[in-house]
C-alpha positions in Angstrom: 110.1 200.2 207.6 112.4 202.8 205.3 114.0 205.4 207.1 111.7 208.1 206.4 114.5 210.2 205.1 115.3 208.2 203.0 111.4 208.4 201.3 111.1 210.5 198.1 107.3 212.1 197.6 107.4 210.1 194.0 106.7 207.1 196.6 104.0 208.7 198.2 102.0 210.7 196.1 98.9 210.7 194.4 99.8 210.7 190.1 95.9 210.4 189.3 95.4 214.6 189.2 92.0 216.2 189.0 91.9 220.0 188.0 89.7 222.8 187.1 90.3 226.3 185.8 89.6 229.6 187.5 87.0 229.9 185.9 85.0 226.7 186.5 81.7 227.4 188.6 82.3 226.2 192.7 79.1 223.9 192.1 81.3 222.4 189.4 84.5 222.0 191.5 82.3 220.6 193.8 81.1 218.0 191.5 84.3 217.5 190.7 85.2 216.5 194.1 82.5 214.4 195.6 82.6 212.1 192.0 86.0 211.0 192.7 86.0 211.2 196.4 88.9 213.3 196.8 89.2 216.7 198.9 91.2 218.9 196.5 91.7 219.4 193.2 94.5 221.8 191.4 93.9 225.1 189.7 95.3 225.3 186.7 95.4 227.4 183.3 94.8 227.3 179.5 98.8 225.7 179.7 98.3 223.2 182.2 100.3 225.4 184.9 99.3 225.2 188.2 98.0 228.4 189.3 96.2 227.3 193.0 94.5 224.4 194.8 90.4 224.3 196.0 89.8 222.4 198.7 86.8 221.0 201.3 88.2 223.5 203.4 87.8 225.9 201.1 83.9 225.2 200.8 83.3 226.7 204.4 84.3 229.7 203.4 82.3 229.0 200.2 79.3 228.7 201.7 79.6 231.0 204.3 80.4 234.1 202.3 77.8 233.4 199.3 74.8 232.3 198.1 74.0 228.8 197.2 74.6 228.7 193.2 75.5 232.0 192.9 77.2 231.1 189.6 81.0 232.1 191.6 84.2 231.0 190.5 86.6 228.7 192.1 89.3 231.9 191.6 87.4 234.2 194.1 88.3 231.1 196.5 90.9 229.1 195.7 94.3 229.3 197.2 96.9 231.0 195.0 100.4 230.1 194.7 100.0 227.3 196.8 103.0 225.5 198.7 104.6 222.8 196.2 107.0 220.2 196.5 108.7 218.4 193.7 109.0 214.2 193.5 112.6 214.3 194.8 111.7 216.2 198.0 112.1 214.0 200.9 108.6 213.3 202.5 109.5 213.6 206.4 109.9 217.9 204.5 107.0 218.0 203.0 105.7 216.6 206.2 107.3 219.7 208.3 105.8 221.6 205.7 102.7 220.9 205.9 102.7 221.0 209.8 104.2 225.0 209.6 101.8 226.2 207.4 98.4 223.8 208.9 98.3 222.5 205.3 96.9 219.4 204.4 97.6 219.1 200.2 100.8 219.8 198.9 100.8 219.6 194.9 104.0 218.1 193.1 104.9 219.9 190.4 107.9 219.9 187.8 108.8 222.9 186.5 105.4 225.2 186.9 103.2 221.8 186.2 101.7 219.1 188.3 102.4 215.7 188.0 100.7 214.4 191.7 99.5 215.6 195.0 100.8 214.2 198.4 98.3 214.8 200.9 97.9 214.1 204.8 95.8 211.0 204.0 99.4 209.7 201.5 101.0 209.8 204.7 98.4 207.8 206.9 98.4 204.9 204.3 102.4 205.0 204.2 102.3 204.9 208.0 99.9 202.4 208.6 101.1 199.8 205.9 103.5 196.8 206.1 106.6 197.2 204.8 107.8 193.9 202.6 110.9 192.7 204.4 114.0 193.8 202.9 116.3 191.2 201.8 
């Protein structure tokens, strides 16, 4: 197996992105979610620049604090600013990272916009598959 130092999130990460807007209903973010069988998607603007993350976490607090379809928005309860890394970020720092802050998605971003996501379940596949022999 690669020295994990030596790993670049680009490896890791998820490039397939699925986003919503502040504004976008919860029950719609939800949607969102359960189609593609995925447990975040990334906040972002008219632009395209990533302004927070929603995740199955995040429903908890969604269903705890308001009523079923109460027609809220994924900005009263998505996470703002959210950690990022970038594709050249080694992944055994995102990994700290995400251990520090009891994160689970960290969206990869160049510049202010998201080109992937590397989440704990990237790092379970990367640990648990074969490497090819080197030659």
């Amino acid at each position: 197996m690669d020295d994990i130092e030596d790993v670049f999130v680009a490896r890791l990460m998820t490039s397939e992105l699925h986003t919503v807007t502040p504004g976008t209903l919860v029950e719609d973010a939800a949607a969102v979610l359960l189609d593609n069988d995925i447990s975040s998607a990334l906040v972002v603007d008219e632009a395209g620049v990533l302004v927070g993350i929603l995740t199955t976490t995040d429903f908890v607090d969604i269903v705890a604090k308001s009523q079923p379809k109460a027609e809220t928005t994924v900005e009263r309860y998505m996470t703002r600013e959210p950690i990022t890394a970038s594709a050249q970020d080694s992944v055994s720092a995102v990994a700290a990272t995400m251990v520090e802050h009891g994160i689970h998605h960290v969206p990869v971003v160049e510049g202010d916009e998201p080109i992937g996501i590397i989440t704990t379940s990237d790092f379970a596949a990367y640990v648990s598959s074969p490497e090819a022999p080197s030659p």
